[in-house]
Backbone bond lengths (Angstrom), bond angles and torsions (degrees), N, CA, C in turn:
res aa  C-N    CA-C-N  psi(-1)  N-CA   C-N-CA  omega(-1)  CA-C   N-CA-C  phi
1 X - - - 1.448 - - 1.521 110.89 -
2 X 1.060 127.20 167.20 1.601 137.08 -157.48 1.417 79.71 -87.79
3 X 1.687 124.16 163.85 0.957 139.17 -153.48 1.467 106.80 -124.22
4 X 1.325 103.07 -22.14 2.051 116.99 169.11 1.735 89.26 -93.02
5 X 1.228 91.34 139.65 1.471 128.64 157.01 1.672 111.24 -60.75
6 X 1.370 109.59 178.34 1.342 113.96 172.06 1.631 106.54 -113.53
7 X 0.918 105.23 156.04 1.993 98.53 -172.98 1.507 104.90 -75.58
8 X 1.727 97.09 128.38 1.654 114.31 -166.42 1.169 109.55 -93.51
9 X 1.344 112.34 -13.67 1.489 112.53 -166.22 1.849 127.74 -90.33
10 X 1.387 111.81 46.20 1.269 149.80 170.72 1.269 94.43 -40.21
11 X 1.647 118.90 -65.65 1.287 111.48 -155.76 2.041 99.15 -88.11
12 X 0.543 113.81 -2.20 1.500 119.59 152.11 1.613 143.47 -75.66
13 X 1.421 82.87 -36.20 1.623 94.79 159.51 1.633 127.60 -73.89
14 X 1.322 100.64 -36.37 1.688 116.76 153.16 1.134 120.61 -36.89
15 X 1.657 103.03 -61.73 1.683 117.50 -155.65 1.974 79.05 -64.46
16 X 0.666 121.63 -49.86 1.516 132.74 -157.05 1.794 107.47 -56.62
17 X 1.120 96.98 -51.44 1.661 107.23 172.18 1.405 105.67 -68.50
18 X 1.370 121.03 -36.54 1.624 104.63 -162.48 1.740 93.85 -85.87
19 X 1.153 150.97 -27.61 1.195 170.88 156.87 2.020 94.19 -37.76
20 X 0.953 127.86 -56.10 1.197 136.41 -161.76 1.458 105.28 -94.37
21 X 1.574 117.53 -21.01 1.338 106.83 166.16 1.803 110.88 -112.95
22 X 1.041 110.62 15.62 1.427 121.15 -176.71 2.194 89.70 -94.44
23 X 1.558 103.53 -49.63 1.372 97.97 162.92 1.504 128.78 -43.73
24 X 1.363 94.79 -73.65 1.543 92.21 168.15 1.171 127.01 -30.82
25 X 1.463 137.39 -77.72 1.089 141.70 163.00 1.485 110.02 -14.08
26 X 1.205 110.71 -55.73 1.687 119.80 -177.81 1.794 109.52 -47.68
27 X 1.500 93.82 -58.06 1.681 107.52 -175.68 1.766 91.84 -60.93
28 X 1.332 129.69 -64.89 1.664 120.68 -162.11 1.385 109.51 -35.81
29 X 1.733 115.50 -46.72 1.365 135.81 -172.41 1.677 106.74 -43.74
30 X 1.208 100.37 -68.60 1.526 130.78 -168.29 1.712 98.04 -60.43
31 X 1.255 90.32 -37.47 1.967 86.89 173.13 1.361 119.55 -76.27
32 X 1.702 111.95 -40.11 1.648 98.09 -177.73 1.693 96.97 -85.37
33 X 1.219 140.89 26.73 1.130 137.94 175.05 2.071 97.38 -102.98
34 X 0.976 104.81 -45.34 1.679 108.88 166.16 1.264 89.66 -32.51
35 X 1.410 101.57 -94.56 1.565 134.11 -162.26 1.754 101.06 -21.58
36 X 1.327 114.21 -67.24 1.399 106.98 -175.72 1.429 118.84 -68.75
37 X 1.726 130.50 -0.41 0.898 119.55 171.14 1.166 104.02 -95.66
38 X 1.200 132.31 -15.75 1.855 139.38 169.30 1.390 84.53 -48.97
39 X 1.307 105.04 -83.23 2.012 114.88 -146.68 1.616 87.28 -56.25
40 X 0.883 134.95 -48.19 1.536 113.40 -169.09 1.767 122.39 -77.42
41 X 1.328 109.02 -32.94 1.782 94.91 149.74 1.403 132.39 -82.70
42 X 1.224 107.19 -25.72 2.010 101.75 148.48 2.068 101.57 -38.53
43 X 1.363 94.42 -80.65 1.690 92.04 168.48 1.462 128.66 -3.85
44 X 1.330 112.29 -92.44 0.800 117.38 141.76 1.632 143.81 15.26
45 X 1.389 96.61 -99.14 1.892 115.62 176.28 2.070 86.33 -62.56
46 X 1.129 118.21 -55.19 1.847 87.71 178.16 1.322 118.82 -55.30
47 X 1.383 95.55 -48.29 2.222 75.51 -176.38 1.476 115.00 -58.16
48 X 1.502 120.07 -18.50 1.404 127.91 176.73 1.591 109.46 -26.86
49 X 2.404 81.15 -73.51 1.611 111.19 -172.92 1.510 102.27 -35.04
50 X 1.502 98.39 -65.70 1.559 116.24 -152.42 1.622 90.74 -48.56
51 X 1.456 121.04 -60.88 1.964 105.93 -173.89 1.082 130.09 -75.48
52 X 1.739 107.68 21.36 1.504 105.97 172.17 1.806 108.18 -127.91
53 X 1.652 94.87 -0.15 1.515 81.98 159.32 1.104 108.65 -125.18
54 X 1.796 129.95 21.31 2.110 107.96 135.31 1.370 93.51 -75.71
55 X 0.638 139.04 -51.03 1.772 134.47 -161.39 1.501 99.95 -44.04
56 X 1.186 119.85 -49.29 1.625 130.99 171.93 1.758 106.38 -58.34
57 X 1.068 104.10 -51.96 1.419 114.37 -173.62 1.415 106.99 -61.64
58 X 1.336 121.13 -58.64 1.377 132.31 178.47 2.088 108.27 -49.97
59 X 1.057 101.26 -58.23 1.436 108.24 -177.58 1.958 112.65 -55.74
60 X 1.584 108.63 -32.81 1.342 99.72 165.99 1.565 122.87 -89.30
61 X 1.577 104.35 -28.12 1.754 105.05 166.55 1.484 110.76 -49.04
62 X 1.457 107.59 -82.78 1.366 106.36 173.59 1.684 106.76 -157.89
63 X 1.454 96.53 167.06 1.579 88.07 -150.74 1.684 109.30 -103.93
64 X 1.059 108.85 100.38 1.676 107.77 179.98 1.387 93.06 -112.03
65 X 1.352 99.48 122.94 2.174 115.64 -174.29 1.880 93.74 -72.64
66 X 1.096 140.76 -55.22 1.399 141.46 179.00 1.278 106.75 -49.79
67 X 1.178 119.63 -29.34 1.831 110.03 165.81 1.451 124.54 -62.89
68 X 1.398 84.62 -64.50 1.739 113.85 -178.93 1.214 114.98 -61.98
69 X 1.524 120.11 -22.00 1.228 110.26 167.75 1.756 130.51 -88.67
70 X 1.353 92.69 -36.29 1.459 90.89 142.13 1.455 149.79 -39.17
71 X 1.496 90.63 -55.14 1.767 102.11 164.85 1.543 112.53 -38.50
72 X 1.571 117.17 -55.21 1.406 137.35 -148.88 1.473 90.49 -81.31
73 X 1.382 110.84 -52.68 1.196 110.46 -176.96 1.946 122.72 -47.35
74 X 1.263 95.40 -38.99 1.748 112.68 -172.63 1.665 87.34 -75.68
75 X 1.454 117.52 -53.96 1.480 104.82 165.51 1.635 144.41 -16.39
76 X 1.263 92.63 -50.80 1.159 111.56 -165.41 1.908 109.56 -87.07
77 X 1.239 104.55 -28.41 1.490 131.14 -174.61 1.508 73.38 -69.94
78 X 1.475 129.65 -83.05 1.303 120.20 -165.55 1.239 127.55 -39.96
79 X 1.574 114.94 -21.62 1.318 103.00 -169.94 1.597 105.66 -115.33
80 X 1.261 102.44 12.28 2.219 96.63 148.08 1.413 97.73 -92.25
81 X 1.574 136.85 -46.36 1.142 134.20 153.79 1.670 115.02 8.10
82 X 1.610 87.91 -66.39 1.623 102.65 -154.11 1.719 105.68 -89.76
83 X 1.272 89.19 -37.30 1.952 99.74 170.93 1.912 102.79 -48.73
84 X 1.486 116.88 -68.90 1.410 131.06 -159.99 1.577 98.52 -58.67
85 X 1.557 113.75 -31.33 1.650 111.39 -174.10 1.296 107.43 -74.70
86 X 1.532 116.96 -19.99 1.648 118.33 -163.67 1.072 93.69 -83.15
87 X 1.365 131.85 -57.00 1.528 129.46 164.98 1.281 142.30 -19.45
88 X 1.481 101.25 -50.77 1.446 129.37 169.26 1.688 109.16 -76.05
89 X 1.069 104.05 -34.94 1.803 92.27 165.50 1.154 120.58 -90.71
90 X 1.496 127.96 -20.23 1.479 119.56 155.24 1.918 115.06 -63.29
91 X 1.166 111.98 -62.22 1.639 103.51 167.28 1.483 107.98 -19.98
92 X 1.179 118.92 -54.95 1.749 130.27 -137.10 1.227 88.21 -97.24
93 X 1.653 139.05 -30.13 1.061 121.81 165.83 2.030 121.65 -88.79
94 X 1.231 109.62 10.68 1.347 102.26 177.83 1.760 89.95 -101.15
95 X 1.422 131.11 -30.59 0.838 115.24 164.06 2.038 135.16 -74.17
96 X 1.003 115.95 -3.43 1.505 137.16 165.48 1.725 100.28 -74.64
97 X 1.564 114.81 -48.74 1.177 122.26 172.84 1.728 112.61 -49.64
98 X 1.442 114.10 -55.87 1.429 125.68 176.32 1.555 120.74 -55.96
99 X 1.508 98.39 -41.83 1.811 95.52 -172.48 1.592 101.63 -86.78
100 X 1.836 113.25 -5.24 1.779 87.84 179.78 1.661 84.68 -94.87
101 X 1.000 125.58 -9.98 2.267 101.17 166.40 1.225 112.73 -90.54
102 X 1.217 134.17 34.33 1.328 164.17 -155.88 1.815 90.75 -130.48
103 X 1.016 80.34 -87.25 1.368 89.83 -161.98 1.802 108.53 -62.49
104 X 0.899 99.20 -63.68 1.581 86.63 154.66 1.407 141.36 -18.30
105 X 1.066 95.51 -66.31 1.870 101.59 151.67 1.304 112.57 -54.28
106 X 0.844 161.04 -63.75 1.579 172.89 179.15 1.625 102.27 -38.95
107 X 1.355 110.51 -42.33 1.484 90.97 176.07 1.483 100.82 -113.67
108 X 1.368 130.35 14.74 1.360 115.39 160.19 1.798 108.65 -72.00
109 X 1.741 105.13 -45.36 1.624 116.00 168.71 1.528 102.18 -29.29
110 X 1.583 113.08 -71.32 1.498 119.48 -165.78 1.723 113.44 -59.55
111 X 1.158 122.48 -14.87 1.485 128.83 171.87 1.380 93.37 -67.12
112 X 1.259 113.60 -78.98 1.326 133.28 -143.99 1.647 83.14 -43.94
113 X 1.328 116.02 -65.21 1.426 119.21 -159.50 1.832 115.34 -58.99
114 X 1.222 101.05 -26.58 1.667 110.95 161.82 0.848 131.20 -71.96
115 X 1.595 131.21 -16.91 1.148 147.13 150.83 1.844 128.02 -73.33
116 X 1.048 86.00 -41.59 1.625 88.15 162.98 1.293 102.07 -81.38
117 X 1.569 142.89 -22.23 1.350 112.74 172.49 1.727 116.45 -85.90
118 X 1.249 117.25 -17.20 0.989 134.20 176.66 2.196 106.33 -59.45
119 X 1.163 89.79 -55.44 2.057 105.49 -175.33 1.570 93.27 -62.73
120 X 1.141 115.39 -50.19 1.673 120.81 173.99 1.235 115.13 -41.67
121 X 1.427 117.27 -64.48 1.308 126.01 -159.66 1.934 110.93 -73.91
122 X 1.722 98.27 -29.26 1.101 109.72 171.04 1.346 122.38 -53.25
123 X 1.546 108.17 -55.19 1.695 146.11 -167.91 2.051 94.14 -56.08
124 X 1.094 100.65 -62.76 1.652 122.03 -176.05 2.020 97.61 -54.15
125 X 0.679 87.87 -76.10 1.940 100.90 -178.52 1.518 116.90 -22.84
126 X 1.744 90.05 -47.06 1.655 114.22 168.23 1.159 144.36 -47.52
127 X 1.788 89.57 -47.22 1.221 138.20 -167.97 2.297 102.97 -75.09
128 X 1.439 88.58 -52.81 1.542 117.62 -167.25 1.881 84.46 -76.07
129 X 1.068 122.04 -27.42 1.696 110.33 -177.09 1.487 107.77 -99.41
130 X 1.171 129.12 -37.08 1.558 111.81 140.71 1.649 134.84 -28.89
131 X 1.329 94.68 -57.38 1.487 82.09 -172.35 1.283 108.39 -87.02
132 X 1.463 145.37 13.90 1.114 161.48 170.31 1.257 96.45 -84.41
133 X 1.461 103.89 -73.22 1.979 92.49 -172.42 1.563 110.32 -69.91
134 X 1.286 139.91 1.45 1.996 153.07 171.30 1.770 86.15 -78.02
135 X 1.302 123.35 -31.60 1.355 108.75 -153.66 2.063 94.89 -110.36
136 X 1.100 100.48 -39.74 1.708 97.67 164.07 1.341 107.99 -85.54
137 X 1.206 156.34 51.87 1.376 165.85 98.10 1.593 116.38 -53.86
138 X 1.697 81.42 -56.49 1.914 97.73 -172.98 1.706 114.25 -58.55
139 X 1.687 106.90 -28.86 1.223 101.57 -156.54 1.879 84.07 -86.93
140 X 1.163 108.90 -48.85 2.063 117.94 -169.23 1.798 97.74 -38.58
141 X 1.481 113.62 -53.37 1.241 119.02 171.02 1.913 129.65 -42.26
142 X 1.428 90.07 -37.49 1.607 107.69 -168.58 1.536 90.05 -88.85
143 X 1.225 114.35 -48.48 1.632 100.68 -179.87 1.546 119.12 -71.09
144 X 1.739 119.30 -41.67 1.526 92.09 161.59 1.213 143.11 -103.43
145 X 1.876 108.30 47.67 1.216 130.24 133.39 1.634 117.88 -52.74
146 X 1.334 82.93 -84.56 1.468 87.23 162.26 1.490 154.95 2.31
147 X 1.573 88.78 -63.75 1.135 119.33 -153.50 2.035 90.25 -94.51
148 X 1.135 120.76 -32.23 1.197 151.06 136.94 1.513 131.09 1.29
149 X 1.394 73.00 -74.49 1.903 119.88 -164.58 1.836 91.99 -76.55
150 X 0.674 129.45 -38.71 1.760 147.71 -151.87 1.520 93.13 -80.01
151 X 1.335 93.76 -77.40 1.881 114.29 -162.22 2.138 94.81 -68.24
152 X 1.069 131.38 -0.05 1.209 108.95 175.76 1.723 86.87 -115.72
153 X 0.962 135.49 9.91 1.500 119.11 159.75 1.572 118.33 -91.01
């Protein structure tokens, strides 16, 4: 029998895929988590616009300061609002940054390991056609002995 094995490490190649799509999943997460912090400080910076141009509007209609200051006031609420969200989507994008070299790694692991089963399986095949053609040699030999052995009797 061939003297290489066949590559055992099946349940490794698994662990390897589920690892690499357990990443993924991680990175998709982290992306629609971007995404909703986009649409919600877009949000945001519009209701900004929108309360600083009645506030505009109000001040040329007519001018009641208890309105307008309100307006400015809700303004201003919006714009730590909008400051704390920018934050939170930069965080959220250095971490989107982290889980795709995450994941990256994860399927460089799963290469690597496909490749060594791949050189294996190659190595073995080789191995199994050697001793196939060592063993159809042996028999061509034994028969024209044989065959040999016959015609000089």
């Amino acid at each position: 029998m061939a003297s290489l094995k066949p590559f055992r490490y099946g349940v490794l190649l698994r662990v390897r895929q589920r690892q690499e799509d357990l990443k993924s999943l991680a990175l998709a997460e982290m992306r629609r988590a971007v995404h909703t912090a986009e649409e919600q400080h877009s949000e945001i910076v519009g209701e900004q616009i929108a309360a600083l141009t009645a506030a505009a509007a109000l001040t040329r209609e007519r001018f009641d300061a208890s309105d307008v200051r309100c307006y400015f006031s809700y303004e201003r609420y919006l714009s730590r609002l909008a400051v704390e969200k920018h934050a939170e989507l930069m965080h959220l994008r250095t971490q989107e940054e982290v889980r795709r070299g995450e994941l990256e790694q994860a399927m460089k692991n799963r290469k690597i390991l496909e490749r060594l089963k791949e050189h294996r399986d190659a190595a073995y095949q080789y191995e199994l056609g050697r001793e196939e053609q060592h063993y159809l040699d042996e028999v061509a030999v034994n028969r024209a002995a044989m065959a040999n052995g016959q015609r000089a009797s």
